[in-house]
DSSP file (Angstrom, degrees, kcal/mol; ACC not computed):
  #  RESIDUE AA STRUCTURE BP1 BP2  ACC     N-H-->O    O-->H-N    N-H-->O    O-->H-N    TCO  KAPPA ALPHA  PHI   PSI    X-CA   Y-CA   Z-CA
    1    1 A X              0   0    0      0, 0.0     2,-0.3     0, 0.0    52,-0.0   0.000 360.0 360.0 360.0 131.9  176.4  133.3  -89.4
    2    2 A X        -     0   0    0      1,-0.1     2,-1.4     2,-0.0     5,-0.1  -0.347 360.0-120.8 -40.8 105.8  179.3  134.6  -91.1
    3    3 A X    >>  -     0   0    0     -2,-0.3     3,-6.2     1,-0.1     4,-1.1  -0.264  22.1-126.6 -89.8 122.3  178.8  137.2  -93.9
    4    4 A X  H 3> S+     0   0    0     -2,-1.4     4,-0.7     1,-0.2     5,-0.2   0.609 103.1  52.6  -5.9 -52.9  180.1  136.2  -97.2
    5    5 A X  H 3> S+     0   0    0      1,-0.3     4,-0.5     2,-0.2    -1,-0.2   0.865 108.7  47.2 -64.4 -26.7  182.1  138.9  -97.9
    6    6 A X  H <> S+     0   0    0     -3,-6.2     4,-1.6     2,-0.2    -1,-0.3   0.777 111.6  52.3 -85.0 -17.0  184.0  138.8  -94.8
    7    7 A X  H  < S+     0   0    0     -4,-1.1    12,-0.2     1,-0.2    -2,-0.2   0.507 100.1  66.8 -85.0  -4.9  184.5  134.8  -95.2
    8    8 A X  H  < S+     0   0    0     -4,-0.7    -1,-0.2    -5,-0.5    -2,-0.2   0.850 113.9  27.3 -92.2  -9.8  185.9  135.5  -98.7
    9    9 A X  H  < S+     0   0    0     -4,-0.5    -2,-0.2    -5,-0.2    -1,-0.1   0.743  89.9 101.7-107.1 -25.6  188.8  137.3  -97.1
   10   10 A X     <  -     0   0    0     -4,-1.6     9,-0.4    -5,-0.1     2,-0.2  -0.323  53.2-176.0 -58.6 160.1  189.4  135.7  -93.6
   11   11 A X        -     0   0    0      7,-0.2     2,-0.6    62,-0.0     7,-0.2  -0.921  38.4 -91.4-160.1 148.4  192.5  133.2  -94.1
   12   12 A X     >  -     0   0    0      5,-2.2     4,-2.3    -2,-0.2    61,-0.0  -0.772  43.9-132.1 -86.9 139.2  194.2  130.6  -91.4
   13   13 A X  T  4 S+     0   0    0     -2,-0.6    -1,-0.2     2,-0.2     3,-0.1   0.853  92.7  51.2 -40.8 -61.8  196.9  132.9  -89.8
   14   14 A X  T  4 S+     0   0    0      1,-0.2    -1,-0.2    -3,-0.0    -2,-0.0   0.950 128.8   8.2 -82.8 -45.0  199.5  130.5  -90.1
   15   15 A X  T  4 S-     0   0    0      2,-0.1    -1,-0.2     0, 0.0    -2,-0.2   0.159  94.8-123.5-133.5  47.0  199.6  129.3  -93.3
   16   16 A X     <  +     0   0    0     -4,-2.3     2,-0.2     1,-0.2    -3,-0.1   0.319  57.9 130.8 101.0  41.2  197.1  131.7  -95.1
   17   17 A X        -     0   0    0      1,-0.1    -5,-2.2    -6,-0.0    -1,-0.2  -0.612  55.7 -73.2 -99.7-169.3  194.1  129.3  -96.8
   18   18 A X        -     0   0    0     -2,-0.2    40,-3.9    -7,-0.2    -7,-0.2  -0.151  33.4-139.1 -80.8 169.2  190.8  129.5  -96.7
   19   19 A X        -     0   0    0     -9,-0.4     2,-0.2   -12,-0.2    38,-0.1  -0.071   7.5-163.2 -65.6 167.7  188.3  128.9  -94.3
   20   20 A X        -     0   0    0     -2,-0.1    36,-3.1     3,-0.0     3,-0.1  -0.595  34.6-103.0-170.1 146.9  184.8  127.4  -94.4
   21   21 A X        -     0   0    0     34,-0.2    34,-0.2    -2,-0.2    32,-0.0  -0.246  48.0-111.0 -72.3 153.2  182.1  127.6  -91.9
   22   22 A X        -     0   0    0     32,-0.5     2,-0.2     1,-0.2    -1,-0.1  -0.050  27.3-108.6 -70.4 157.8  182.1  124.6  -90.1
   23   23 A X     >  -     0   0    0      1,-0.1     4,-1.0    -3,-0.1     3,-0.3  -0.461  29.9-117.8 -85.9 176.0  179.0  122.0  -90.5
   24   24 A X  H  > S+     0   0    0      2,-0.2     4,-0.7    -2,-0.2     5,-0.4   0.841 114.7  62.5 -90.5 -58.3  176.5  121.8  -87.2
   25   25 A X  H  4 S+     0   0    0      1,-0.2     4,-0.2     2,-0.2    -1,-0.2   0.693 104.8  45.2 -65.1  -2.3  177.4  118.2  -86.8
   26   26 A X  H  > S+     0   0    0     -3,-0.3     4,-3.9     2,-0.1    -2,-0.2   0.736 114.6  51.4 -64.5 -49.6  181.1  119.2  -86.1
   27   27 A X  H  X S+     0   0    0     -4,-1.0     4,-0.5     1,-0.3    24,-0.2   0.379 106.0  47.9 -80.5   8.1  180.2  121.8  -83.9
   28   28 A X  H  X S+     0   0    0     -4,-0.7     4,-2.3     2,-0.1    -1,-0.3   0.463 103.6  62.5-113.4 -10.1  178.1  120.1  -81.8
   29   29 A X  H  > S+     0   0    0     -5,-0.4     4,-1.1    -4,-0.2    -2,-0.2   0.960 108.9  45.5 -62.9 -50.6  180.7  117.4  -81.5
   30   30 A X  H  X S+     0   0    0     -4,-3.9     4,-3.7     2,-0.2     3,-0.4   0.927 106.0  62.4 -42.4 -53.2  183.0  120.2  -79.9
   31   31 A X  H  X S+     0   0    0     -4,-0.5     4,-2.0     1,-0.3    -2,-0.2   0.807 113.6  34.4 -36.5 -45.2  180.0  121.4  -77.7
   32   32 A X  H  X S+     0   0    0     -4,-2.3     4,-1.9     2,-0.2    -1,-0.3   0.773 110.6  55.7-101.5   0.9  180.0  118.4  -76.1
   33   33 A X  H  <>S+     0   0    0     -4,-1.1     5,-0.9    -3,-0.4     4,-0.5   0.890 116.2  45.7 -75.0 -78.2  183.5  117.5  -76.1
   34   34 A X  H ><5S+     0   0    0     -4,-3.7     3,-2.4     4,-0.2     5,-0.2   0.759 108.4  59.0 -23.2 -84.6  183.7  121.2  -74.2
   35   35 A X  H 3<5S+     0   0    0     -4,-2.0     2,-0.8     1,-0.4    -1,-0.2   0.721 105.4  47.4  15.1 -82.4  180.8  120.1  -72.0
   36   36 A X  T 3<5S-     0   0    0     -4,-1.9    -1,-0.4     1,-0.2    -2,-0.2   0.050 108.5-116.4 -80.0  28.2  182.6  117.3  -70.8
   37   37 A X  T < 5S+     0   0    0     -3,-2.4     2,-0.3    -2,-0.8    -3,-0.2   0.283  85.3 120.8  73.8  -3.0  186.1  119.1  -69.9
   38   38 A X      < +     0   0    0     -5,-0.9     2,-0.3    -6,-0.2    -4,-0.2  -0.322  57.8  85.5-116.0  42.2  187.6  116.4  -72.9
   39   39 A X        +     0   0    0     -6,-0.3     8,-0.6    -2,-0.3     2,-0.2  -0.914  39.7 168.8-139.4 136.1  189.2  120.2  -75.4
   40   40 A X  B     -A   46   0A   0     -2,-0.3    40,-0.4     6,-0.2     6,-0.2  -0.784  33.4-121.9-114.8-177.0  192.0  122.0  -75.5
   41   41 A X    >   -     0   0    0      4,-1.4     3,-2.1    -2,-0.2    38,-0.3  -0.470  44.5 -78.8-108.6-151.6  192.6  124.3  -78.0
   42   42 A X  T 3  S+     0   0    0     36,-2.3    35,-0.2    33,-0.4    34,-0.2   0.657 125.9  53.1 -91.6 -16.6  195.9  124.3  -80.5
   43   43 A X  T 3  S-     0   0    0     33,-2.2    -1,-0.3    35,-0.2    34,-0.1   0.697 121.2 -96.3-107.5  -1.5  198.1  126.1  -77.3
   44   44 A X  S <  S+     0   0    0     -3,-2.1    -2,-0.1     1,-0.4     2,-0.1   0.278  83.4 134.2 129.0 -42.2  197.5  123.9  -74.6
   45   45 A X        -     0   0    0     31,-0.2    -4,-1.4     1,-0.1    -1,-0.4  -0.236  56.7-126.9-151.9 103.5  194.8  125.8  -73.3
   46   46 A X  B     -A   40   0A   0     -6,-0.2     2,-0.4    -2,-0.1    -6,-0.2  -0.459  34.4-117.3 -79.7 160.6  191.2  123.5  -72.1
   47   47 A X        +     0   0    0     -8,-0.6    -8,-0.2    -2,-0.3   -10,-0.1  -0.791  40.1 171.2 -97.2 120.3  188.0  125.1  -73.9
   48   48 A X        +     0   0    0     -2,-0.4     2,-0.5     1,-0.2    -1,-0.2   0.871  48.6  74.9-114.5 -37.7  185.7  126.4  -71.6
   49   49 A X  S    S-     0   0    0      1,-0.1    -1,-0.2   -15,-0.0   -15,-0.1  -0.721  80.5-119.0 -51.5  89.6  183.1  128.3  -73.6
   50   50 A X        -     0   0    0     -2,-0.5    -1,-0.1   -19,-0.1    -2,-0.1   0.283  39.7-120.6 -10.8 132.6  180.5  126.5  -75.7
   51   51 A X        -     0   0    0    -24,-0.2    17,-0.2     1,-0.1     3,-0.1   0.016  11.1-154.6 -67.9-172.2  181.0  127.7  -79.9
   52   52 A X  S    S-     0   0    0     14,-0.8     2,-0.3     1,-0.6    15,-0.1   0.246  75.9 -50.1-143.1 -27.3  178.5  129.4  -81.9
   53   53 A X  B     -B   66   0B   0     13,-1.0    13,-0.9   -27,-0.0    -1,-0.6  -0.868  58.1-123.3 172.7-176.4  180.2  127.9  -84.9
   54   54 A X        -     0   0    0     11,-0.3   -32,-0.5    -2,-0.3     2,-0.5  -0.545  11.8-129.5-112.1 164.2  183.7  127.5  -86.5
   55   55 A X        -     0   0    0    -34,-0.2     9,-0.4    -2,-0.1     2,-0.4  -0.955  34.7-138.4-126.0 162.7  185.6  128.2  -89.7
   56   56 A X        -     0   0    0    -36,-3.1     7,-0.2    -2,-0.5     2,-0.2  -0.933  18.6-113.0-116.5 128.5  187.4  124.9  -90.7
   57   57 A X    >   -     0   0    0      5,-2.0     3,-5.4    -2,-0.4   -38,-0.2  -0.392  33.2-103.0 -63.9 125.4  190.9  125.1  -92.0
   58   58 A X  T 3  S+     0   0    0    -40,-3.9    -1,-0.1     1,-0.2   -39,-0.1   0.726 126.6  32.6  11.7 -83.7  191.6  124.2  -95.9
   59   59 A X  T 3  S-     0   0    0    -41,-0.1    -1,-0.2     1,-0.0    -2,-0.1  -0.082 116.6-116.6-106.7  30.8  192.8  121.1  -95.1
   60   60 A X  S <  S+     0   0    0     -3,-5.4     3,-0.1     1,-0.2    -2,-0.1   0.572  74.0 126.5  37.9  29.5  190.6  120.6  -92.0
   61   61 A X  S    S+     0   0    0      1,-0.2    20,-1.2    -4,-0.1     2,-0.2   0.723  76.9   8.8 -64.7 -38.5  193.4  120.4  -89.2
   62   62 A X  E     -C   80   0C   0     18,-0.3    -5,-2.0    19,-0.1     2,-0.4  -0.976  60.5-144.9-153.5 148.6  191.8  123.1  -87.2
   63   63 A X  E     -C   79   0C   0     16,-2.6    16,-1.2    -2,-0.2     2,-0.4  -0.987  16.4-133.8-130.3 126.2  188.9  125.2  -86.7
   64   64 A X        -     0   0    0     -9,-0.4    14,-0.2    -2,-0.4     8,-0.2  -0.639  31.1-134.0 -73.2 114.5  188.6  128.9  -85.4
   65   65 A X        -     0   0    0     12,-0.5     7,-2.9    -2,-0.4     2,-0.4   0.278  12.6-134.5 -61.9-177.4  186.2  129.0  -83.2
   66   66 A X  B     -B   53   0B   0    -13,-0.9   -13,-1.0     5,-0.2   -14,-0.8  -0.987  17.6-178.0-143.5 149.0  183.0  132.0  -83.1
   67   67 A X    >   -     0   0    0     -2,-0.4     3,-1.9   -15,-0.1   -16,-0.1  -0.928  68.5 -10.6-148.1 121.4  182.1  133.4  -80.4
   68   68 A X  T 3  S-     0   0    0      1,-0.3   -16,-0.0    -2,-0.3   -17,-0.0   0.942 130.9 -55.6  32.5  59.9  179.1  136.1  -80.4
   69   69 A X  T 3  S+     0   0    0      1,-0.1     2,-0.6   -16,-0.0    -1,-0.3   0.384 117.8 121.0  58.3   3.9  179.3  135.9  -83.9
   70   70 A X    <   -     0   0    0     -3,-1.9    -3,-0.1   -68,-0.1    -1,-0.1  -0.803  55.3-139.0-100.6  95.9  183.0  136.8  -83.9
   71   71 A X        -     0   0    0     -2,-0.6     2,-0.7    -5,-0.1    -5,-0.2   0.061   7.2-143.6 -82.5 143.7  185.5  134.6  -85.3
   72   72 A X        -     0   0    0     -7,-2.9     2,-0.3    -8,-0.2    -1,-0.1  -0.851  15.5-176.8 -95.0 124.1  188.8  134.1  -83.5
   73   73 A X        +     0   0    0     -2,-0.7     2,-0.4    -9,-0.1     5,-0.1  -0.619  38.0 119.6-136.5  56.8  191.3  133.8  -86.1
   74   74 A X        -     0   0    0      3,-0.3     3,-0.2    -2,-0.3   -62,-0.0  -0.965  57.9-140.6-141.3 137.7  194.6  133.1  -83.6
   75   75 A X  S >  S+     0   0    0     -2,-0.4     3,-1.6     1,-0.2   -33,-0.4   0.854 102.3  60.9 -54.8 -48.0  196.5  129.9  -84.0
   76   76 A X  T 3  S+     0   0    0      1,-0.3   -33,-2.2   -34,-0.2   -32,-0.3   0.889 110.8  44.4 -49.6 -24.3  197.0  129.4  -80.1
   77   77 A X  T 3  S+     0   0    0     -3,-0.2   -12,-0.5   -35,-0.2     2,-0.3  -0.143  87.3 127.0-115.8  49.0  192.9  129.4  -79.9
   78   78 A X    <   -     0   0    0     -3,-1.6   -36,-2.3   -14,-0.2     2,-0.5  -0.725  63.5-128.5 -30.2 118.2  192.7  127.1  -82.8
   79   79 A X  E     -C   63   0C   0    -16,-1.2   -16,-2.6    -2,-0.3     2,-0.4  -0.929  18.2-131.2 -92.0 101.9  190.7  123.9  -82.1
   80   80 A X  E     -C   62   0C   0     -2,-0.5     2,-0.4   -40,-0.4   -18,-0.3  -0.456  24.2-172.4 -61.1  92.3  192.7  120.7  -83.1
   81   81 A X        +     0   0    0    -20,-1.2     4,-0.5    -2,-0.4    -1,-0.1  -0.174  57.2  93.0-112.0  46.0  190.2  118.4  -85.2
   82   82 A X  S    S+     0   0    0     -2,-0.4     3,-0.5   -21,-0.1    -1,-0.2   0.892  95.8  31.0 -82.3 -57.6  192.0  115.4  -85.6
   83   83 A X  S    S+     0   0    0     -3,-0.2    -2,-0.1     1,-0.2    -1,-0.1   0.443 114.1  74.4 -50.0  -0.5  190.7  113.4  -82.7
   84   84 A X              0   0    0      1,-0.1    -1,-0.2    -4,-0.1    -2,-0.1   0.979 360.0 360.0 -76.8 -54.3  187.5  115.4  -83.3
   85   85 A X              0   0    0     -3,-0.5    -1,-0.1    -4,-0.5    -2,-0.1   0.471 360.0 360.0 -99.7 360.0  186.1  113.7  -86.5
């Protein structure tokens, strides 16, 4: 889990709004989308590594994955959620 203080200042890189931790039923829709070879993330790149959770862009476009509680907050490793949801 994300600690508050640090989610009140993380921002998406590219076009700087907030975040919000992802719900469980999004993130297990990735897990098995991963699973099954069927992600890449925003550069092209397929996703090989199960999540731990997400932050979901503002306007829900993309989500930065976590990974051992560490969010990755670069656009190239951005997770694409339009086909997602």
């Amino acid at each position: 889990m994300i600690d508050r203080e640090l989610l009140d200042i993380l921002a998406c890189p590219e076009n700087k709004s907030p975040v919000r931790p992802a719900g469980r039923e999004l993130i297990d829709k990735v897990n098995d989308l991963i699973e099954n070879g069927e992600l890449c993330n925003r550069g092209g790149t397929p996703v090989e590594k199960p999540v731990d959770g997400g932050l979901v862009r503002e306007d829900g476009a993309y989500m930065y994955p976590i990974e051992d509680n560490i969010p990755i907050m670069l656009m190239e490793e951005a997770i694409p959620l339009a086909k997602i949801r």
